[in-house]
C-alpha positions as CSV (number, residue, x, y, z in Angstrom):
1,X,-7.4,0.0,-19.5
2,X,-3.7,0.1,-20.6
3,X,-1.6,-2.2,-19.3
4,X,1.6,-1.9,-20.8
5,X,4.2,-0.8,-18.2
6,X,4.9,2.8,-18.7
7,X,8.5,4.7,-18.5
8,X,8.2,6.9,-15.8
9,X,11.6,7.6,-15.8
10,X,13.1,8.3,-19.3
11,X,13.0,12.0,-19.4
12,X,16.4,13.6,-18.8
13,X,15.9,15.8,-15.9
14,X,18.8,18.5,-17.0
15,X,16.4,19.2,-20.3
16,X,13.2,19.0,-17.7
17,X,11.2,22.5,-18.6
18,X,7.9,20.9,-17.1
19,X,5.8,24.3,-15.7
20,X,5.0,24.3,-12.3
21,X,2.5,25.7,-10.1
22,X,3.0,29.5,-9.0
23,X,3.9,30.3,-5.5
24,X,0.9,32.2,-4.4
25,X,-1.1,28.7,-5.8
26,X,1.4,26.7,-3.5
27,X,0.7,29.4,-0.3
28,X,-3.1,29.0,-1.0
29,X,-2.8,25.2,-1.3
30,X,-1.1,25.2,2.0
31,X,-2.8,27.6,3.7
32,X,-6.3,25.4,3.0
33,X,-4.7,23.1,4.7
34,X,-4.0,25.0,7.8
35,X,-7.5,26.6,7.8
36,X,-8.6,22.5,7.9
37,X,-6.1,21.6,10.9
38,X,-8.3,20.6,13.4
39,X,-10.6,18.9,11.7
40,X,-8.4,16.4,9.7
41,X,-6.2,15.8,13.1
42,X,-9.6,14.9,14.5
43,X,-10.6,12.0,11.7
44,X,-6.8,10.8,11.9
45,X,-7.6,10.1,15.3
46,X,-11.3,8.5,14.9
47,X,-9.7,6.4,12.6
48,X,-7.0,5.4,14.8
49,X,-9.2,4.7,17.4
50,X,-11.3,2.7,15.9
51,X,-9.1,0.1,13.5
52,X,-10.7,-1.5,11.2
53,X,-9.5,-4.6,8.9
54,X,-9.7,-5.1,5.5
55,X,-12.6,-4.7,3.6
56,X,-14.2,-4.3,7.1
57,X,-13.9,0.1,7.1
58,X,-17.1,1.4,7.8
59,X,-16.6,3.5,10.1
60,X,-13.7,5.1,7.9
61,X,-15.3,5.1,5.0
62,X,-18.4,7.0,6.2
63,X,-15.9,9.2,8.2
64,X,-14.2,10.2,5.6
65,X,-17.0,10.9,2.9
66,X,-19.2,12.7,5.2
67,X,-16.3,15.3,4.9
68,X,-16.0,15.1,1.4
69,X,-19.5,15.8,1.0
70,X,-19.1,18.2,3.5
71,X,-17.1,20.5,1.3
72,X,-18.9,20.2,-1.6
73,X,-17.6,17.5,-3.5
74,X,-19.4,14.6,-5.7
75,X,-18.8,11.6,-3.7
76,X,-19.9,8.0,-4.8
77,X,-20.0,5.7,-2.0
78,X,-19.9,1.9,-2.3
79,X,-17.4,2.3,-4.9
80,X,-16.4,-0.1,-7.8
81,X,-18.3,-2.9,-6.2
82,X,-16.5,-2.7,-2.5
83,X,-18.3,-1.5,0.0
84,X,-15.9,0.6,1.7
85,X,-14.5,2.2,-1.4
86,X,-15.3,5.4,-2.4
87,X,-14.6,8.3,-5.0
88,X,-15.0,11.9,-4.9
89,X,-14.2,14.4,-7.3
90,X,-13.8,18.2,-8.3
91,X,-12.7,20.3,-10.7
92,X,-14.9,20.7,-14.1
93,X,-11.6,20.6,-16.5
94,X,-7.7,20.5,-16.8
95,X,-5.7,17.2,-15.6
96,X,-7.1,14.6,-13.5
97,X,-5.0,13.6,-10.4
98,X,-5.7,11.0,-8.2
99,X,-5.2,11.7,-4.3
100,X,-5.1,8.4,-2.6
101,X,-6.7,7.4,0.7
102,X,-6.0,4.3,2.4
103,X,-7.5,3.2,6.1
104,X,-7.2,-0.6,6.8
105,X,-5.3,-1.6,9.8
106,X,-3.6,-5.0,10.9
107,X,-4.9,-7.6,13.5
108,X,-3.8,-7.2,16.8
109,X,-2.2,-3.9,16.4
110,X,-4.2,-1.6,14.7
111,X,-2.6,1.1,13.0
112,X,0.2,0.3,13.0
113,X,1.1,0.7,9.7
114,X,-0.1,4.7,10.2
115,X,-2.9,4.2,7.7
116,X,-4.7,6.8,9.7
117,X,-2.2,9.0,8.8
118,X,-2.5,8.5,5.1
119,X,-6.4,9.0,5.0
120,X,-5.9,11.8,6.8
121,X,-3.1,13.1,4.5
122,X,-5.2,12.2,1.4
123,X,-8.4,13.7,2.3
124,X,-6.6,17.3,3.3
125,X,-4.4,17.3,0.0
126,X,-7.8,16.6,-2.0
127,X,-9.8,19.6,-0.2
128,X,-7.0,21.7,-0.6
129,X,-7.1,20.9,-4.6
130,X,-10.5,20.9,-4.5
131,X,-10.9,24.5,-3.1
132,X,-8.5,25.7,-6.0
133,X,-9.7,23.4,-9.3
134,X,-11.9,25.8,-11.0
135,X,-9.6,28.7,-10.1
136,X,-6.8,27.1,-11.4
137,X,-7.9,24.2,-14.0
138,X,-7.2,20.8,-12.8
139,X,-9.6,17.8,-11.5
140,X,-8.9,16.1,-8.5
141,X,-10.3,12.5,-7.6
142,X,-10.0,11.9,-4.3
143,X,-10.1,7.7,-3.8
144,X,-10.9,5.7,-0.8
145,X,-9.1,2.3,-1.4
146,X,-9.4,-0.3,1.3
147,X,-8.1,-3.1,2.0
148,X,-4.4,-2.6,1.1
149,X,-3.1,-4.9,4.0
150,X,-3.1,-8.0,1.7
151,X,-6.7,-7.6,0.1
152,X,-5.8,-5.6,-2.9
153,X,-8.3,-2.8,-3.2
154,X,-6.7,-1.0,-5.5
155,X,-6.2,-4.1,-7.9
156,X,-9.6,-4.3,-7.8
157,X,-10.8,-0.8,-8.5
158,X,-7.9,-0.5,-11.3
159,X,-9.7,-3.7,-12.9
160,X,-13.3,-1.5,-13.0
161,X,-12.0,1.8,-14.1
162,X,-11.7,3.5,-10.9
163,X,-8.1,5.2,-12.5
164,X,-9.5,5.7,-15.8
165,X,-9.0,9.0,-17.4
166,X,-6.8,9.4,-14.4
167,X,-3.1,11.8,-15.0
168,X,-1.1,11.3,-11.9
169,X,-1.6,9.2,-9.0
170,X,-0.4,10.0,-5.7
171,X,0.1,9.2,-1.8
172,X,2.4,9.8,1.0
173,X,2.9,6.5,3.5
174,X,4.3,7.1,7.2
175,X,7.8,5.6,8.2
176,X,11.2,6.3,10.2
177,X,12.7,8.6,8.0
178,X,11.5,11.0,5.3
179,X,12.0,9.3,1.9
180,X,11.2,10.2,-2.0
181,X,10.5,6.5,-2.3
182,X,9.6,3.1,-0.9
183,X,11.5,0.0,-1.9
184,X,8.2,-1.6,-2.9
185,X,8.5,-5.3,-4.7
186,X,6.3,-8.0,-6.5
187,X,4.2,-10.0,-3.9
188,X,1.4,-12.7,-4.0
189,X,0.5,-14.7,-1.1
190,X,0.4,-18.4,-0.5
191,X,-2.4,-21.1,1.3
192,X,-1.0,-24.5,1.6
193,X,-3.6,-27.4,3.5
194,X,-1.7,-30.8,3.9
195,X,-4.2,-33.4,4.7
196,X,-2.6,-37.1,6.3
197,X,-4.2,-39.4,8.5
198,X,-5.4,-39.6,12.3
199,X,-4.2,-42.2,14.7
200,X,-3.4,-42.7,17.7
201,X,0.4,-41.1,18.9
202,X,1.0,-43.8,21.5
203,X,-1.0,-46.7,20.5
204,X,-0.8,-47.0,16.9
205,X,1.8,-44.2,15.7
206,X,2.3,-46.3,12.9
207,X,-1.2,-46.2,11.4
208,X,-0.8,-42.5,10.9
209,X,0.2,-40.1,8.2
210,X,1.5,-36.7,9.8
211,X,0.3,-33.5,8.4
212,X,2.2,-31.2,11.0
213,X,5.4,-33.3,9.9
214,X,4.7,-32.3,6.1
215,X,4.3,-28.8,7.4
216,X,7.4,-28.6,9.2
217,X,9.6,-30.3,6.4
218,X,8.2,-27.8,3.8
219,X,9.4,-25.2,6.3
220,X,12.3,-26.9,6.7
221,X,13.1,-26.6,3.0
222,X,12.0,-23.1,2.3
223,X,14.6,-22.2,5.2
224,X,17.1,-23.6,3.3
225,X,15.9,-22.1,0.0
226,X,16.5,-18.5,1.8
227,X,20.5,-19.3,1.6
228,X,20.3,-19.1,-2.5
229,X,17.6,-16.2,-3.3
230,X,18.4,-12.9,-4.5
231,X,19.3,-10.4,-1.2
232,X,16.2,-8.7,-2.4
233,X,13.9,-11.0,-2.2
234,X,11.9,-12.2,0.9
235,X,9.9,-15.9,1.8
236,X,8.2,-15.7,5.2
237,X,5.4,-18.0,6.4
238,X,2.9,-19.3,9.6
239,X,1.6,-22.4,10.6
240,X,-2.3,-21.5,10.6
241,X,-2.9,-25.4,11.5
242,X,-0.9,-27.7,13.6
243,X,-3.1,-30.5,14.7
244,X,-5.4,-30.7,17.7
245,X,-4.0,-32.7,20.8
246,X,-0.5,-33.9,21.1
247,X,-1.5,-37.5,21.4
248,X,-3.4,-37.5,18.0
249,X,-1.0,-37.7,15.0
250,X,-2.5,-34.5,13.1
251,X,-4.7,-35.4,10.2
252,X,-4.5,-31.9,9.1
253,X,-1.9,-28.7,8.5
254,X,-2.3,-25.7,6.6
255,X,0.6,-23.0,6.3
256,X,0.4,-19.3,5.3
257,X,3.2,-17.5,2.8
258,X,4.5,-14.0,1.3
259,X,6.7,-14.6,-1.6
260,X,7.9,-11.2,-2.6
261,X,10.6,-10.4,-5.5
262,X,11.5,-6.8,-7.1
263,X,9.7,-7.7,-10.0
264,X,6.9,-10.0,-11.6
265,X,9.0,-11.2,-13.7
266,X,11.1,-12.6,-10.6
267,X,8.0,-13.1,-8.3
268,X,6.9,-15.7,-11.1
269,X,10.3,-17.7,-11.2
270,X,10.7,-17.6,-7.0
271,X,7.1,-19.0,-6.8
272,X,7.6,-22.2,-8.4
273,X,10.9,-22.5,-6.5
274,X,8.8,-22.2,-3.1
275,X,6.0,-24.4,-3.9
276,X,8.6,-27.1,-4.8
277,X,10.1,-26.7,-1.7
278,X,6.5,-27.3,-0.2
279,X,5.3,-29.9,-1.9
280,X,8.8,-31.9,-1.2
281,X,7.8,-31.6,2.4
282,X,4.9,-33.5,1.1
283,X,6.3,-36.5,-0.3
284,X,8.5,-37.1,2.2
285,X,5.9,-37.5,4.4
286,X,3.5,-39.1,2.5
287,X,1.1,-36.6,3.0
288,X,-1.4,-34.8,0.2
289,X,-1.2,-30.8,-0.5
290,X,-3.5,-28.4,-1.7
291,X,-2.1,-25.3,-2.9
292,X,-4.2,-21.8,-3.3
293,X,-2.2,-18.2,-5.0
294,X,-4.6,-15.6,-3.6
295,X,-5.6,-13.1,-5.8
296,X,-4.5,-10.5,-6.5
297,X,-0.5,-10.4,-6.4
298,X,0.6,-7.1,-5.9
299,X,3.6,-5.3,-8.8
300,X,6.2,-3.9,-7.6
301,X,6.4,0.2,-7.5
302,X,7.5,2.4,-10.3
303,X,7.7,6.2,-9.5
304,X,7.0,8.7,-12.1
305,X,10.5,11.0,-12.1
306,X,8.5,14.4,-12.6
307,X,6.0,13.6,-9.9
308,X,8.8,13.0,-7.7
309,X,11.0,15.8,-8.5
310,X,7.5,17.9,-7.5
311,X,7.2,16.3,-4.3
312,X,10.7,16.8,-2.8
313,X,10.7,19.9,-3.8
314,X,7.5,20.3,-1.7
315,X,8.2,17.8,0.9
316,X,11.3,20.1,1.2
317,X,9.2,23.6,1.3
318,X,7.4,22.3,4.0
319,X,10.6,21.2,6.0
320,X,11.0,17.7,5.4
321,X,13.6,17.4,2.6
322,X,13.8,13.9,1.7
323,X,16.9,11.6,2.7
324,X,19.0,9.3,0.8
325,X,17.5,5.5,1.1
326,X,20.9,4.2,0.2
327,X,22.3,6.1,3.1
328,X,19.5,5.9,6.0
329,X,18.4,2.3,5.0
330,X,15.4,1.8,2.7
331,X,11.8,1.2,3.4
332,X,11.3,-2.5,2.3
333,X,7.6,-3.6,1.2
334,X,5.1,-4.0,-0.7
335,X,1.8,-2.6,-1.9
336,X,-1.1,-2.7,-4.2
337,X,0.1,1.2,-5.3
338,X,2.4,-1.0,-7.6
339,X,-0.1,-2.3,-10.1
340,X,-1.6,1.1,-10.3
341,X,2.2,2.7,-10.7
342,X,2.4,0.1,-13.5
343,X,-0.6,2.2,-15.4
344,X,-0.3,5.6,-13.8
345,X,2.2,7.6,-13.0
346,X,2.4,7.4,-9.7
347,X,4.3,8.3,-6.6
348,X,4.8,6.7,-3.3
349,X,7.0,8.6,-0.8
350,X,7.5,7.5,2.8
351,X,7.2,10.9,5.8
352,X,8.5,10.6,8.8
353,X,5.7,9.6,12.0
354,X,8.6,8.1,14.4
355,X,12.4,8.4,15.3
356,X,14.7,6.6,13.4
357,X,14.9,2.7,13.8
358,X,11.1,2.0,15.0
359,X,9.8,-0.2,11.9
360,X,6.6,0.2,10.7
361,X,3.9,-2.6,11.6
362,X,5.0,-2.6,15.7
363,X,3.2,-1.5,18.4
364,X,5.7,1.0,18.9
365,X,5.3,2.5,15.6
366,X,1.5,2.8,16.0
367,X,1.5,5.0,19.4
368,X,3.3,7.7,16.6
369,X,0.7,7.3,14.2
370,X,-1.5,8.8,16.7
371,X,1.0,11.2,18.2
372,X,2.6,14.0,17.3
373,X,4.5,12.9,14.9
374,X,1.7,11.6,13.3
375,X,-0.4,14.7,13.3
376,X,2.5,16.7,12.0
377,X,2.9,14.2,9.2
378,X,-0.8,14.6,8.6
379,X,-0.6,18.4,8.2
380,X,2.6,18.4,6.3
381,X,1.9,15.0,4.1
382,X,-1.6,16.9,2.7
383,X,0.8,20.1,2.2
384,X,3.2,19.0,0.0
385,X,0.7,16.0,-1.8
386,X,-1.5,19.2,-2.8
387,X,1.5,21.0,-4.3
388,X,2.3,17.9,-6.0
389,X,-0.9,18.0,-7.6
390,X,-0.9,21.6,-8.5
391,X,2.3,21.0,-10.1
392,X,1.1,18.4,-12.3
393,X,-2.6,21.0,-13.2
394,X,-0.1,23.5,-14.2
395,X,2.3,21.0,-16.6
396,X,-1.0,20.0,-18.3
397,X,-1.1,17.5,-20.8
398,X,2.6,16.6,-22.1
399,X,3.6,14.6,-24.8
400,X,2.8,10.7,-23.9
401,X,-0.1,11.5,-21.2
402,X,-2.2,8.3,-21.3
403,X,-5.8,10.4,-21.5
């Protein structure tokens, strides 16, 4: 696999004379779509209804491949050694793009990241392709990644070849606004157990070494570290432990943390300033602390120019031309799309689900993701990702493709 960062983004786009796909392609593409309404609408909506966490989608991922296979395509289940990954692929010849599908939701309120959406989104822009490979010489590989909500699917499908041999990578994620782009940075997530002593809190305070207190100090300090980071970087963290009766000094504490920076070169110089902060709280009070990085961290995103250029164009055709982040507000974030953008060329843009203002990751945003603005993005997302991929079949295989 390579894994040198690639340069998406060095081609001048005035000299840009990269062939695209023909109109009556385009219609067709969409026009599979259409012919497919009903049915993807219907597994945006199984999947909504039934949310499942990471590593945990089942149901999805039998939903899901029981349409592939459906339609004809190869579809290998149990993918890459996770159980609710899969791949399936058509198209004997030509570029291979990758269509991605993502279906994890969040504890306690489902899908509210619109993940149903995405699937949903992924799976029609990979029939669509699929219906037109042969005709038109292309591959598509349509992949089933779970587990983006912190469990890094992707990571581990990149590390056992799932993107091999792979063109162009692509996925469209719900938001506020229509956007080319999501403002996706460097993440890794943080475990820290302080372990003290029990005592009595009335009797014999004295006799005990406070974990909670450790805790709340390290807290303490990373709030204060939050004055002097970059704007564009972001420390947030829960207490997972506290203790277990007010009247027993807590033997025990254990804190959970996102460090996130724009890049891994940053990500690496904010972590050491957060776990000093930590173990500070530590030593002041006298307290031990075990420290875990979970695996994997998750790159920050870099979109391929020419794949974007594609897709506002067809995010555009299909009446959704793309606003200005700078102007509307960007969509902050981070995802395990990043490490694959960091060996395919990749793409990433945000479609509208809700009004403006109602964040992603609320309760308010997931009653959209199964309403109508989340079955319009559905129809609309798998529109103009399958132009996206035609695009790409009809540049073939420039100068630089990593094949």
């Amino acid at each position: 696999m390579n894994t040198a960062r690639p340069d998406h983004t060095a081609q001048d786009p005035a000299a840009d004379t990269t062939p695209t796909a023909s109109p009556d392609a385009v219609d067709a593409a969409f026009a599979a779509v259409d012919r497919r309404a009903g049915r993807l609408l219907s597994i945006s909506h199984a999947i909504f209804d039934r949310p499942e966490l990471a590593f945990d989608e089942h149901h999805a991922h039998d939903l899901l491949c029981d349409a592939l296979e459906a339609e004809g395509l190869s579809v290998t289940r149990h993918a890459h050694g996770l159980d609710t990954a899969f791949v399936a692929e058509a198209g004997s010849e030509g570029p291979t793009v990758a269509v991605i599908c993502e279906y994890d939701a969040l504890p306690g309120v489902g899908h509210a990241c619109g993940h149903n959406v995405i699937a949903a989104a992924g799976l029609g822009a990979g029939l669509a392709a699929a219906e037109l490979a042969d005709a038109l010489g292309g591959r598509v590989r349509v992949i089933g990644t779970p587990a983006e909500e912190g469990g890094g699917g992707k990571v581990f499908m990149l590390r056992d070849g799932a993107f091999d041999g792979v063109d162009a990578a692509v996925m469209v994620h719900p938001a506020d606004h229509d956007l080319p782009t999501m403002s996706a940075i460097a993440i890794q997530r943080l475990d820290v157990t302080y372990t003290g002593r029990a005592s009595h809190a009335a009797a014999a305070p004295w006799n005990g070494v406070n974990a909670l207190d450790a805790a709340v100090l390290g807290y303490v300090n990373v709030a204060a570290l939050r004055q002097h980071i970059r704007p564009d970087e972001r420390i947030h963290g829960i207490f997972t432990e506290a203790g277990e009766q007010a009247n027993v000094v807590p033997r025990r504490a254990a804190a959970s943390w996102y460090v996130r920076s724009p890049s891994v070169e940053g990500l690496a110089e904010l972590k050491e300033r957060v776990l000093a902060c930590l173990a500070a709280g530590a030593s002041a009070a006298g307290c031990l602390m075990d420290h875990e990085w979970l695996e994997p961290a998750y790159d920050d995103l870099v979109d391929d120019r020419r794949l974007l250029d594609s897709w506002v164009r067809h995010s555009t055709a299909v009446g959704r031309p793309p606003q200005d982040p700078d102007t509307v507000g960007p969509v902050v974030g981070s995802t395990d799309m990043g490490n694959v953008s960091h060996v395919v060329p990749s793409i990433h843009p945000m479609i509208a689900v809700a009004p403006p203002g109602v964040a992603i990751h609320t309760a308010e945003f997931a009653t959209h993701a199964r309403g109508a603005g989340g079955d319009a993005a559905v129809l609309d997302g798998a529109k103009a990702l399958a132009g996206v991929v035609l695009d790409r079949w009809a540049a073939g295989f420039p100068a630089g493709s990593r094949r």
